[in-house]
Backbone as a ProteinNet text record, in pm:
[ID]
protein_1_A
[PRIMARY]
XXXXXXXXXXXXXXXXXXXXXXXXXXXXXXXXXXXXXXXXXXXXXXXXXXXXXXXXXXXXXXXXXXXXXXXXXXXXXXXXXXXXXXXXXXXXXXXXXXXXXXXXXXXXXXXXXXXXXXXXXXXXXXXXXXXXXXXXXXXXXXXXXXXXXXXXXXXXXXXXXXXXXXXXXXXXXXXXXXXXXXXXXXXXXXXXXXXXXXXXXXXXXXXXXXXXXXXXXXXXXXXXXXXXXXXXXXXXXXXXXXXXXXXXXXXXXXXXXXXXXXXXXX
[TERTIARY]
12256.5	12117.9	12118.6	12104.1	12079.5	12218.9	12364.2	12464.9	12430.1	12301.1	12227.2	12354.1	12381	12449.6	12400.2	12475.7	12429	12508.2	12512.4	12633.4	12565.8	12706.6	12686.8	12789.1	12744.1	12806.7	12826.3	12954.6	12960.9	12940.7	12801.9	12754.6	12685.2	12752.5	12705.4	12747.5	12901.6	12927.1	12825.7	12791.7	12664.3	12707.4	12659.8	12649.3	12514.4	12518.7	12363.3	12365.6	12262.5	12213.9	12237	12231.9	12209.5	12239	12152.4	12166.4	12197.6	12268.6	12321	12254.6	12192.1	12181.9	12171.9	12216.1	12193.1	12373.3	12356.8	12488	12497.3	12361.4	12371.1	12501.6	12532.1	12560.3	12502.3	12355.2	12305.5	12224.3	12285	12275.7	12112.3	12024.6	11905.2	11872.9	11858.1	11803.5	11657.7	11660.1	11502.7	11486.4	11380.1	11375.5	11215.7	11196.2	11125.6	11034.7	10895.3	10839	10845.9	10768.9	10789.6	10763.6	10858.4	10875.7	10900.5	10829.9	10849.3	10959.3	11011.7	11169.9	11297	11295.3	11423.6	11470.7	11587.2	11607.1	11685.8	11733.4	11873.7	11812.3	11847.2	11813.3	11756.2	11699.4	11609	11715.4	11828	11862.6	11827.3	11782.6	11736.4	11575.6	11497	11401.3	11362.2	11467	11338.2	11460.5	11579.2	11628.6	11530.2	11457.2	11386.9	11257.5	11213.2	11079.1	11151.2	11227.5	11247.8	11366.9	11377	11463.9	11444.9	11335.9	11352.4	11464.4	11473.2	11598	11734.2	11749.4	11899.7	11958.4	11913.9	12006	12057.2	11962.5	12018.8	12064.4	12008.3	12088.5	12169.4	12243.3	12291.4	12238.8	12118.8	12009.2	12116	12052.5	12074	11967.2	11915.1	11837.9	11876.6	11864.6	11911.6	11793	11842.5	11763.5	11784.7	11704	11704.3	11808.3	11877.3	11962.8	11943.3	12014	11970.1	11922.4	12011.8	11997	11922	11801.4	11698.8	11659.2	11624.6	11677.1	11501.7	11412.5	11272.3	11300.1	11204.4	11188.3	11229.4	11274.3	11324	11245.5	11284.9	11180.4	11228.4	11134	11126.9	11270.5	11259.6	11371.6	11550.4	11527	11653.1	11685.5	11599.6	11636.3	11693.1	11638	11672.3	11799.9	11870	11988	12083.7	12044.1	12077	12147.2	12034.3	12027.3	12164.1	12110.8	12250.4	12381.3	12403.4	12514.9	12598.2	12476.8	12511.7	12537.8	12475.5	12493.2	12620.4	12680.8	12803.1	12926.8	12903	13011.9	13027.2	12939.9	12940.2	12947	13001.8	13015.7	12886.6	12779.8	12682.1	12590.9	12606.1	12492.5	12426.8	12355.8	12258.4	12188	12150.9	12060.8	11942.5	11910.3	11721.9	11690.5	11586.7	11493.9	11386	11376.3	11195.7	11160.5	11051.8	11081.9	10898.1	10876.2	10771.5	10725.9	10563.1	10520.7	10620.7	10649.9	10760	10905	10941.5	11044.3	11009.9	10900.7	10866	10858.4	10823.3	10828.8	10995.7	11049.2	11280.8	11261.1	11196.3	11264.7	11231.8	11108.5	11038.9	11208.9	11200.3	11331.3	11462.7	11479.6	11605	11626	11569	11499.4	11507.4	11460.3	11471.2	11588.4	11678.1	11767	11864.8	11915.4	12029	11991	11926.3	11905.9	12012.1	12134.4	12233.5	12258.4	12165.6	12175.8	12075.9	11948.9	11819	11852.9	11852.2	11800.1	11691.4	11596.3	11469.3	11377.2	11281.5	11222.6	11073.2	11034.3	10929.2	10851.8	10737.1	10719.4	10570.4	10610.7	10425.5	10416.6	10275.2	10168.9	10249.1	10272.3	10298.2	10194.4	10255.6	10217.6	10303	10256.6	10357.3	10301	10169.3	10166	10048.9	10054.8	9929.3	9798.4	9745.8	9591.2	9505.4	9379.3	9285.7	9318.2	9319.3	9357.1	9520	9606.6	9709.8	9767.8	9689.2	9735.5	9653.1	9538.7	9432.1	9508.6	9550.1	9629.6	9762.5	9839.9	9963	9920.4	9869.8	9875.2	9816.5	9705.7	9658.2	9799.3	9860.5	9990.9	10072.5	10080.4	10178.3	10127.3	10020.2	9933.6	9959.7	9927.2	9908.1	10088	10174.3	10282.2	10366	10292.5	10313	10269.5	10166.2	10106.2	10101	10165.2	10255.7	10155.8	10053.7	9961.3	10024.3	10133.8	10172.1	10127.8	10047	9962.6	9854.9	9809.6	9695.1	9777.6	9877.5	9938.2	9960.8	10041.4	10085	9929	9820.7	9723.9	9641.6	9628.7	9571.5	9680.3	9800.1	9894.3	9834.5	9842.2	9758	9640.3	9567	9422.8	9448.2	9513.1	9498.5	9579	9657.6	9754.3	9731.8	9617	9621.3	9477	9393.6	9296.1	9247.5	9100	9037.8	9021.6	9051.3	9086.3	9204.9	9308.7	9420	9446.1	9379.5	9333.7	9291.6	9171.2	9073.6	9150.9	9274.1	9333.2	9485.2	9492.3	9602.8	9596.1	9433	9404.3	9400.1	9462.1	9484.1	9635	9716	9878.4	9861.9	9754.9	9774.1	9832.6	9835.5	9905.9	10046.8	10068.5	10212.7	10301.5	10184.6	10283.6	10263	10190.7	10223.7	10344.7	10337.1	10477.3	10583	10611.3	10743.9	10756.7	10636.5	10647.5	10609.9	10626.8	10607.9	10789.4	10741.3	10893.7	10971.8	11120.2	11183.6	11281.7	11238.1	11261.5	11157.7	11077.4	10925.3	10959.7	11048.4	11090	11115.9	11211.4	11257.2	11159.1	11061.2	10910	10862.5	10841.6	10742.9	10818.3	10908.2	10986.1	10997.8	10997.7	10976.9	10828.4	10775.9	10591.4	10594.7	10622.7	10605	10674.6	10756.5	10832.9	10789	10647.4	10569.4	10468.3	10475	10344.4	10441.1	10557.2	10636.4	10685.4	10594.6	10649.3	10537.9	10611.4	10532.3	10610.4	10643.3	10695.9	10601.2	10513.8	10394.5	10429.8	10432.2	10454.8	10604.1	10695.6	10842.5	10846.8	10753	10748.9	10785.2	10789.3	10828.5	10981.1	11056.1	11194.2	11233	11161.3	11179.1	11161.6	11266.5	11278.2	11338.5	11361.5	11370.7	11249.2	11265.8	11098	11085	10933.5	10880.2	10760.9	10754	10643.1	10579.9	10430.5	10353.9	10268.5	10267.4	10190.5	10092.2	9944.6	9894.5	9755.9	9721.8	9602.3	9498.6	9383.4	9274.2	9204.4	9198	9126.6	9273.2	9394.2	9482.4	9431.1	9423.9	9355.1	9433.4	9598.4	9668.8	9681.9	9752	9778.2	9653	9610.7	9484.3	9552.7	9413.8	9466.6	9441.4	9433.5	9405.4	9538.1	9644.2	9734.5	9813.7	9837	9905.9	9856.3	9742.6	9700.5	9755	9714.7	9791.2	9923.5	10017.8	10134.4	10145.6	10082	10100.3	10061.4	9959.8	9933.7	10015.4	10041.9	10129.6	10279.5	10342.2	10444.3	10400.5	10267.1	10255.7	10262.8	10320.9	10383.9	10305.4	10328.2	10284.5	10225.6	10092.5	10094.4	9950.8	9980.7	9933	9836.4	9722.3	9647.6	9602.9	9600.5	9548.6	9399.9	9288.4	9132.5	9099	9130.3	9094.1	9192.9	9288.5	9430.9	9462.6	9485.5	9516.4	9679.3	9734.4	9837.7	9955.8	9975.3	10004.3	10029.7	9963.4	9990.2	10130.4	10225.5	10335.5	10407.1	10294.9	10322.3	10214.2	10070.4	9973.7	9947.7	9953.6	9961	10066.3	10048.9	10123.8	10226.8	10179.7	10252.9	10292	10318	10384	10531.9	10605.4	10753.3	10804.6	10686.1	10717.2	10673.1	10582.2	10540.6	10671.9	10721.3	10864.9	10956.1	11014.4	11092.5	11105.8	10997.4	10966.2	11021.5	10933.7	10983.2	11106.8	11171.7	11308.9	11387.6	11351.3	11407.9	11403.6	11300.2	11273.7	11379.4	11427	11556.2	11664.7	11715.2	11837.9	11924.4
9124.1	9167	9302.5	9417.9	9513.3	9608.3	9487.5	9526.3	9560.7	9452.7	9462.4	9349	9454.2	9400	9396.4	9278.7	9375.9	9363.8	9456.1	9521.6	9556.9	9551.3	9619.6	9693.2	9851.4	9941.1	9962.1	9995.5	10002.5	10181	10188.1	10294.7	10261.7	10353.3	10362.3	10218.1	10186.8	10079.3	9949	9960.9	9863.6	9851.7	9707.8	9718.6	9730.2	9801.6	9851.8	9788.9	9675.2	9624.8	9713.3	9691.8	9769.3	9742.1	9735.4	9673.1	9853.3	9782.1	9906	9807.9	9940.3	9890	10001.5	9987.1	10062.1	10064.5	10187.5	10201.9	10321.3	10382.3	10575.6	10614.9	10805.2	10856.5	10889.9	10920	11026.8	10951	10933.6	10896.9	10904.2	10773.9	10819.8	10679.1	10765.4	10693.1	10602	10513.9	10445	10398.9	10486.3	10408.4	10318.7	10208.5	10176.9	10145.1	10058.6	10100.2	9988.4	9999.5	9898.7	9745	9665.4	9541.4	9428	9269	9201.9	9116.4	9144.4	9071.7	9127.5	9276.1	9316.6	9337.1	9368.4	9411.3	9216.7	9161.2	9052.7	8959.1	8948.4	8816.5	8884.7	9031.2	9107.5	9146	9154.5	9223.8	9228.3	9135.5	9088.2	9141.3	9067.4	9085.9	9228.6	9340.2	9474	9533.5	9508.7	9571.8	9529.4	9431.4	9398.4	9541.8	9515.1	9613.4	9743.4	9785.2	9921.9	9970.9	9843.3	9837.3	9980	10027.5	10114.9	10245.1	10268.3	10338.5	10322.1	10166.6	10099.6	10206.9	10232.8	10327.5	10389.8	10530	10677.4	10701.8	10573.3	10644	10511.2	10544.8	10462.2	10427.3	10314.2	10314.9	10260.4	10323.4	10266.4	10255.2	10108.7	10094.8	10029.9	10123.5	10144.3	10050.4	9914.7	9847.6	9960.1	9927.5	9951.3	9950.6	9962.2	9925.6	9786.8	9694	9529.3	9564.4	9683.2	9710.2	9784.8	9753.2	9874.8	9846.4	10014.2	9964	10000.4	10047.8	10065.2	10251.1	10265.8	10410.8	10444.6	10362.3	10450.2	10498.2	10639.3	10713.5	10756.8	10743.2	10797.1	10903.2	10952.8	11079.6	11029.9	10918.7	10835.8	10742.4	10700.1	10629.1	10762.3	10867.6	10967.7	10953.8	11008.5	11000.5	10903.9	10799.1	10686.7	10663.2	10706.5	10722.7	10842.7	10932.7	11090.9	11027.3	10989.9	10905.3	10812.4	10725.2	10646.4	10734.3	10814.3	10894.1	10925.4	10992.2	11093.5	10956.8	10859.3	10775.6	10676.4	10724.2	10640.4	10779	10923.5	11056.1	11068.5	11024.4	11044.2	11187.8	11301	11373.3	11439.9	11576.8	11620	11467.1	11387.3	11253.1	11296.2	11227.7	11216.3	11103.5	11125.1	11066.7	11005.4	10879.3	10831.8	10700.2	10766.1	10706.6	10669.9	10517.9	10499.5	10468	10496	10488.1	10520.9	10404.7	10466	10542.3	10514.3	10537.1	10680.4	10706.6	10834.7	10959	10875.6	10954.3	11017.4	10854	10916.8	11012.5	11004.4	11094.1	11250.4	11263.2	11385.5	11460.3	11384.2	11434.4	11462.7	11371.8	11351.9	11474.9	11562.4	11633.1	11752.1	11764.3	11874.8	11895.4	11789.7	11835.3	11833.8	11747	11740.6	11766.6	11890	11969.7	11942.6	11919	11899.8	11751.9	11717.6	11566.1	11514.6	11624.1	11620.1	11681.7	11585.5	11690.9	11698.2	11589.9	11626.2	11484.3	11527.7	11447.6	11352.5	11243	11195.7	11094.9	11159.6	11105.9	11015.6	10909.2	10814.6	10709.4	10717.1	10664.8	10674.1	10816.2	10887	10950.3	10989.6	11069.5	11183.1	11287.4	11407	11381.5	11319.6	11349.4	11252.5	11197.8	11119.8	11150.1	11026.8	11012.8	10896.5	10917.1	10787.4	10689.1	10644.9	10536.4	10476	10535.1	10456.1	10425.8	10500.8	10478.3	10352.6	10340.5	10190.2	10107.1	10131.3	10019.4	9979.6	10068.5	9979	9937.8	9994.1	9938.1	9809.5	9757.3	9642.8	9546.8	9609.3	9517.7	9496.6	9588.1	9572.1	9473.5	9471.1	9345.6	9234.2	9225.4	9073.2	9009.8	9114.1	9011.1	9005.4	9116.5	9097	8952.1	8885.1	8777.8	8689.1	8704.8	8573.9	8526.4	8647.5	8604.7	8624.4	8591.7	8591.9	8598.3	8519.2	8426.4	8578.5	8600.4	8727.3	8849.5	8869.5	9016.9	9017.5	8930.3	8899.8	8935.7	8851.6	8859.3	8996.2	9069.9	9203.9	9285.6	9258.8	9386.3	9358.3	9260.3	9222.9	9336.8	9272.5	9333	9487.7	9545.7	9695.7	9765.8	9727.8	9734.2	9708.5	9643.9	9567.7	9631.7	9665.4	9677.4	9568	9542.1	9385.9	9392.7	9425.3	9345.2	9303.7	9337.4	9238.1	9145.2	9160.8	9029.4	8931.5	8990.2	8883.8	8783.7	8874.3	8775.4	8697.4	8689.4	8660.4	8583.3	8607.2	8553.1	8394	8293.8	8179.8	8113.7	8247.4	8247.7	8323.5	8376.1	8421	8307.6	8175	8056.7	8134	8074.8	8079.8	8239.4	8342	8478.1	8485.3	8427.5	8411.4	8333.5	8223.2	8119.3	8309.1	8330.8	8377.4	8516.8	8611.3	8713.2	8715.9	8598	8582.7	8668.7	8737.3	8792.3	8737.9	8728	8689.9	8745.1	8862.1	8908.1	8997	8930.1	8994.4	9119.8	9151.4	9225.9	9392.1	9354.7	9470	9531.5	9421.9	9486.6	9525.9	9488.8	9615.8	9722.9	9781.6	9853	9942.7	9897.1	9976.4	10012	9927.4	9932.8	10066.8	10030.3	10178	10290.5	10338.6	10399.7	10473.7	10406.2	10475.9	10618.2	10574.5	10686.7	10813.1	10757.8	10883.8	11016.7	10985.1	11080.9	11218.7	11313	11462.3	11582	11543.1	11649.2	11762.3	11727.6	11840.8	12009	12039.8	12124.5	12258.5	12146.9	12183	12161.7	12127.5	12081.6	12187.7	12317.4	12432.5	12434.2	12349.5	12372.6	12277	12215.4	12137	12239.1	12271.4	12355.7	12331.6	12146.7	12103.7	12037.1	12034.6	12027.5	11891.5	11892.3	11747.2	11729.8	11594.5	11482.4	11406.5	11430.6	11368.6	11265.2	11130.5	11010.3	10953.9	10925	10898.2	10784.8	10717.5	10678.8	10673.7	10684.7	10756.5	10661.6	10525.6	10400.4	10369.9	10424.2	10384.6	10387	10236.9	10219.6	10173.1	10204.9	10275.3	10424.8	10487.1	10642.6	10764	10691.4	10767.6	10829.7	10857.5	10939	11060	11132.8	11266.4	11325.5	11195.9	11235.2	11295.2	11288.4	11255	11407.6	11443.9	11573.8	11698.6	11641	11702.6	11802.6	11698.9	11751.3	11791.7	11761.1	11856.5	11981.3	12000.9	12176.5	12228.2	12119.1	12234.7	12279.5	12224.1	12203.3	12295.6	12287.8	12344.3	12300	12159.6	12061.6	12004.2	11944	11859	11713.1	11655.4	11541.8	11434.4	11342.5	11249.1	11114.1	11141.3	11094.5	10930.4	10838.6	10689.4	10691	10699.7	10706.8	10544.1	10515.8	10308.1	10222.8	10328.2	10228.9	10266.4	10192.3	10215.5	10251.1	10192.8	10192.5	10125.5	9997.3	9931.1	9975.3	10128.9	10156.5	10157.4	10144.4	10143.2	10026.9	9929.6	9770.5	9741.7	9831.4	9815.3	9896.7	9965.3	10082.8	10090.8	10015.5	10013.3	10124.6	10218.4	10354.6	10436.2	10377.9	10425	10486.9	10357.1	10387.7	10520.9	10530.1	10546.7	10748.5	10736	10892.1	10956.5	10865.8	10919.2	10935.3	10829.4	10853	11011.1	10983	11121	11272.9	11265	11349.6	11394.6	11285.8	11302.8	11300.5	11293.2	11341	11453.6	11566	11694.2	11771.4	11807.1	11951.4	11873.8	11779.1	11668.3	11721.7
7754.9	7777.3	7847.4	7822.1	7852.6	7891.6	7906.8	7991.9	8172.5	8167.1	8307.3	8383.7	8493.6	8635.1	8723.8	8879.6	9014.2	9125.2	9170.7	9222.2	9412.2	9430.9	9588.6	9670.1	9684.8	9696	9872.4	9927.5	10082.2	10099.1	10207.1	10274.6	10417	10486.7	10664.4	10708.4	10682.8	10688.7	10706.5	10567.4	10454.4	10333.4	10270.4	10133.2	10095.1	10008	9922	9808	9781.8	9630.2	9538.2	9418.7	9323.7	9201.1	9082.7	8970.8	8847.2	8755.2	8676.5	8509.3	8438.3	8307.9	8179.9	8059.1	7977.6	7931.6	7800.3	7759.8	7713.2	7767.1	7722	7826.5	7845.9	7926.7	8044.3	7951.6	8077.5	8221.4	8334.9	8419.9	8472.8	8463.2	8555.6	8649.2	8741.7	8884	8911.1	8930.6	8977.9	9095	9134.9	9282.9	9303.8	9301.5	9318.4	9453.8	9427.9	9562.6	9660.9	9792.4	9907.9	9810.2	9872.6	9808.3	9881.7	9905.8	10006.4	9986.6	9877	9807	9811.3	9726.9	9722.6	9574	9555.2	9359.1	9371.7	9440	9418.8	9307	9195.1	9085.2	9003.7	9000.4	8901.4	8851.9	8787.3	8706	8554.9	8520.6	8376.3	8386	8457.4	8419.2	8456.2	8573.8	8554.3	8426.2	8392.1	8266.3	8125.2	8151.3	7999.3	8048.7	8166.5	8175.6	8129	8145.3	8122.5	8046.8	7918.9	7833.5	7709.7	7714.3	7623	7655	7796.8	7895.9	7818.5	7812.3	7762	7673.5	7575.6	7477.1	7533.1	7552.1	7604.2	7749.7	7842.4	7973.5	8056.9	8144.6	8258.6	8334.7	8414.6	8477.7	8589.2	8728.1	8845.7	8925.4	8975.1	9082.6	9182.8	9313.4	9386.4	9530.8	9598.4	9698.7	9822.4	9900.1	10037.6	10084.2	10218.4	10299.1	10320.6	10399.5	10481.5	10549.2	10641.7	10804.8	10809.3	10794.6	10779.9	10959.7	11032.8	11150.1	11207.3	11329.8	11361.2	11369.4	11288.8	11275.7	11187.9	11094.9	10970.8	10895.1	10830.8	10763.9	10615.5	10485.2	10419.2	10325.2	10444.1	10479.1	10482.1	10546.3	10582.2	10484.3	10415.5	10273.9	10148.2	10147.6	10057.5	10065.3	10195	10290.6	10214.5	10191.3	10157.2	9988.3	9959.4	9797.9	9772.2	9834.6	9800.1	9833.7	9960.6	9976.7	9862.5	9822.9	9710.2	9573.1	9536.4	9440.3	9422.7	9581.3	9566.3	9566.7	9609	9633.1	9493.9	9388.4	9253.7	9189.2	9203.1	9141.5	9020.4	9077.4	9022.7	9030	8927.9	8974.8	8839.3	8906.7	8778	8750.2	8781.6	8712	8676.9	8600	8564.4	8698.7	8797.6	8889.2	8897.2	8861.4	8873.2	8973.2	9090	9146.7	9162.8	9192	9186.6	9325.8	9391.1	9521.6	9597	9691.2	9825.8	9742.2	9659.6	9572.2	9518.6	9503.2	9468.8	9574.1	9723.5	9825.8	9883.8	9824.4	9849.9	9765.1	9630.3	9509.8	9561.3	9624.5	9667.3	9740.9	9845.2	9947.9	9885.1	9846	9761.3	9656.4	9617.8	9483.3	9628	9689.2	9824.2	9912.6	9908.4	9990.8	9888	9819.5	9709.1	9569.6	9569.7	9394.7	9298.9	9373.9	9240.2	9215	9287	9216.9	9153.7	9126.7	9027.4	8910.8	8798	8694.7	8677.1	8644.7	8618.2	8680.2	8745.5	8810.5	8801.1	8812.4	8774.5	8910.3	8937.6	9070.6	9040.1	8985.5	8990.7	9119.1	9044	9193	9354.5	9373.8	9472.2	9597.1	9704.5	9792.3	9825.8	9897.8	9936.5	10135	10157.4	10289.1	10287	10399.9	10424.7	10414	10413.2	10426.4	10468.3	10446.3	10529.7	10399.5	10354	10280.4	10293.8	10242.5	10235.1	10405.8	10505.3	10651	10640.7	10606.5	10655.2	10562	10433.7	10377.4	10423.4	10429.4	10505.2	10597.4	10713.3	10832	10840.6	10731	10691.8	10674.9	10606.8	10547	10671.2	10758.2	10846.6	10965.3	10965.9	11076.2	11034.1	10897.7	10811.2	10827.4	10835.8	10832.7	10969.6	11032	11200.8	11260.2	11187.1	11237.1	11196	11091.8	11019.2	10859.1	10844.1	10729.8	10583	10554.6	10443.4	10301.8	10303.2	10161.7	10189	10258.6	10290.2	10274.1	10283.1	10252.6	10119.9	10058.6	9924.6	9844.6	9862	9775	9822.3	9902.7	9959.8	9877.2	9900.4	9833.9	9646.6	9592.9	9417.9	9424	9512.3	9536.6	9490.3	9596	9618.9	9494.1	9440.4	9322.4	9171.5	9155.3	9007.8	8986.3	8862.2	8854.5	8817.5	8827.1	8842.3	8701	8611.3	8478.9	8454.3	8519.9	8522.5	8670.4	8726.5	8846.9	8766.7	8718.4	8622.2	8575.4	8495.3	8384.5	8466.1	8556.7	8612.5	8760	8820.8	8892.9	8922	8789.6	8855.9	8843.2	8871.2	8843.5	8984.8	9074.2	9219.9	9356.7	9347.7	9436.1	9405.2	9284.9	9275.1	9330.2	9265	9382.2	9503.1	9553.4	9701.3	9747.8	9660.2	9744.2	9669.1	9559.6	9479.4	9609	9594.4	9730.7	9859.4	9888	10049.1	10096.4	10192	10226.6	10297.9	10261.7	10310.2	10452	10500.4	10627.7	10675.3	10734.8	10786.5	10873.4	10928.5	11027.2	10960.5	10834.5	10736.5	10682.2	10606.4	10550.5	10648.4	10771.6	10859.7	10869.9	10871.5	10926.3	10784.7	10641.5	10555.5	10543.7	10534.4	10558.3	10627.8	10779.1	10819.6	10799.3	10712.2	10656.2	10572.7	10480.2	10380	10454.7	10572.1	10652.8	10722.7	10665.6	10758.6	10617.7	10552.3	10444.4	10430.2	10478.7	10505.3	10429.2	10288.2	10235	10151.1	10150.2	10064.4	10135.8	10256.4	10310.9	10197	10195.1	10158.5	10019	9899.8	9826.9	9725.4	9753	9663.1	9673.8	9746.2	9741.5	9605.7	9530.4	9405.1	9305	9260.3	9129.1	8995.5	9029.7	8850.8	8796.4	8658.6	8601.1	8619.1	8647.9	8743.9	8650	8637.8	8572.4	8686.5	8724.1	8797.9	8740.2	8736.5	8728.1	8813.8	8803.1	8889.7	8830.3	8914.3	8851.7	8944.1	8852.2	8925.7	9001.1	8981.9	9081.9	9152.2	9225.6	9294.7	9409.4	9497.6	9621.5	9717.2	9671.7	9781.5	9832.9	9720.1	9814.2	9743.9	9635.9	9619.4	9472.3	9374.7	9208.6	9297	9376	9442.1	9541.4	9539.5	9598.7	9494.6	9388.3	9269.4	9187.6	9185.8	9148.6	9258.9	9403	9502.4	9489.5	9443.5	9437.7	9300.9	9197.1	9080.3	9061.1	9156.7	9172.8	9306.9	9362.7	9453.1	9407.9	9317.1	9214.8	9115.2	9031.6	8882.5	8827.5	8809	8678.4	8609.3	8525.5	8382.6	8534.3	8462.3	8525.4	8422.3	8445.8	8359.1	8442.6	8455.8	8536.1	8492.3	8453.7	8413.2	8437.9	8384.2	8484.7	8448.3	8403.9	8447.8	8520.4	8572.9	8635.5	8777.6	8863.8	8967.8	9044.2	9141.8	9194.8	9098.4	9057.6	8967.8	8764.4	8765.5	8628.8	8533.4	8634.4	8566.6	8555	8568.6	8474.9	8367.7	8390.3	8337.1	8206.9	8210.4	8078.7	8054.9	7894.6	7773.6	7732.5	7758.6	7727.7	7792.7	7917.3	8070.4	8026.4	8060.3	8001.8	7900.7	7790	7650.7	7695.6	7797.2	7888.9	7949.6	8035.9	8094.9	8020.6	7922.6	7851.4	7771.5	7664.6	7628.4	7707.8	7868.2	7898.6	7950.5	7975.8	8028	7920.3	7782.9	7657.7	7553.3	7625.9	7584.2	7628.9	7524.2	7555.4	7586.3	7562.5	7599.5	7436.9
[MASK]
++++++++++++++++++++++++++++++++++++++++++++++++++++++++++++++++++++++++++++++++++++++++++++++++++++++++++++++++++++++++++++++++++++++++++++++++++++++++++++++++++++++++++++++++++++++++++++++++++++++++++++++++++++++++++++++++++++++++++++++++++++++++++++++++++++++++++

C-alpha cells in the first residue's frame, strides 16, 4: 500500500516519528498541523489521502518531537525538521506544510533555502491575530481543564464548514472518544506554539517559488491571513470562498492544486 512505513529517526537525543511513502525520487516534505494524536498508526490511512504523491515523489511526514518541552516555538520545530532533513541527506525537497506545519514550513524555507525547493503553505499564518489568538487560547483552556469532549468538538466546529458538520455530525461521539489527546500537557505546549509564529516581517528571505492556499470562511487563522502572505511574497495563491480551515480534506481538488504545482518545470 503506498510502500507507506513508520519510522523513528534519533535527534537532540530523541526519536522523531515519521512515516515515509511513495516510490518517486523527488523528495517532498509534509508537515502537518497541531494535532491531539500524533502521525503513530497513520501510515496507511494519510498515504491513501495523499496517494496521488505515491508515483512521483518520496513523501516524508515528519511528527513533532515527544519532548516537546514549555516555550517551544514554531521556530524550534523548523529546527527540528532541518535537523531531520540533514540526518536522512535530504535536501532541495518540495515543502507543504499545512496550518501549524505551514508556519515550520515558513521558517524552515528562511533559514535552510537549500533544503526548499519549492514551497506550499495552506491554511496558514505569517503573524498573529484576533482570531486564531481567541481560538487557540480557547483550545488551550478546554484541555487545561480537562474538557476534552469540548475541545475535540470546538476544534470540528472551527475547522469543518457546516456542510460537512451537517453531514458527519452524528459520527461527532465517536471523534471525541478517537481525538481526545493522549498527552494533555504536549498539546498545550504545541497549542501554544501556534501564537509564537512572527515570520511575516522576514518573509522576503523566501526566494523559492511558493503556492499559497487559503480559505475564505477559515475561523481559525483567517482567509486574510493567507492573502497576507501572498502579497507580501508575490506568489500564485488559491483562495477556497465556501471552505474554511479544514479545505485540505474538503475540496476535492486540493491535492490535485499542489500536485500540479510542484510538477511544473520538473
Amino acid at each position: 500500500m503506498y510502500n507507506a512505513k513508520e519510522l523513528k529517526l534519533n535527534i537532540h537525543n530523541t526519536q522523531l516519528d515519521y512515516i515515509t511513502f511513495g516510490t518517486g525520487r523527488k523528495p517532498l516534505i509534509m508537515l502537518q498541523g497541531l494535532s491531539t494524536r500524533g502521525i503513530k498508526g497513520m501510515a496507511l490511512p494519510l498515504a491513501h489521502m495523499y496517494r496521488l504523491f505515491a508515483r512521483d515523489f518520496k513523501v516524508y511526514i515528519f511528527d513533532r518531537r515527544p519532548d516537546v518541552f514549555d516555550g517551544i516555538t514554531v521556530h524550534d520545530l523548523a529546527s527540528d525538521i532541518a535537523e531531520a532533513m540533514d540526518a536522512l541527506g535530504i535536501a532541495n525537497a518540495d515543502v507543504f506544510g499545512v496550518s501549524q506545519g505551514g508556519m515550520i514550513a515558513q521558517y524552515l524555507a528562511i533559514d535552510r533555502p537549500d533544503l526548499v525547493h519549492k514551497l506550499v503553505l495552506a491554511v496558514t499564518l505569517s503573524k498573529n491575530n484576533d482570531t486564531v489568538m481567541r481560538v487557540v487560547e480557547g483550545w488551550i483552556e478546554m484541555a487545561e481543564h480537562g474538557e476534552m469532549k469540548k475541545l475535540v468538538a470546538d476544534m470540528a466546529e472551527k475547522m469543518y464548514s457546516d456542510a460537512y458538520l451537517k453531514r458527519y455530525r452524528p459520527l461527532m461521539p465517536l471523534l471525541t472518544v478517537i481525538q481526545k489527546p493522549k498527552d494533555v500537557r504536549r498539546f498545550v505546549a504545541l497549542a501554544k506554539s501556534c501564537l509564537t509564529c512572527n515570520a511575516y516581517e522576514i518573509l522576503d528571505k523566501i526566494d523559492c517559488p511558493t503556492l499559497v492556499i487559503g480559505g475564505r470562511q477559515d475561523k481559525v487563522v483567517t482567509g486574510a491571513a493567507s492573502e497576507e502572505i501572498a502579497e507580501k511574497l508575490g506568489c500564485r495563491i488559491h483562495i477556497y470562498e465556501n471552505l474554511g480551515h479544514a479545505a485540505y480534506e474538503e475540496a476535492k481538488d486540493f491535492n490535485r492544486i499542489v500536485y500540479d504545482f510542484l510538477m511544473e518545470n520538473a
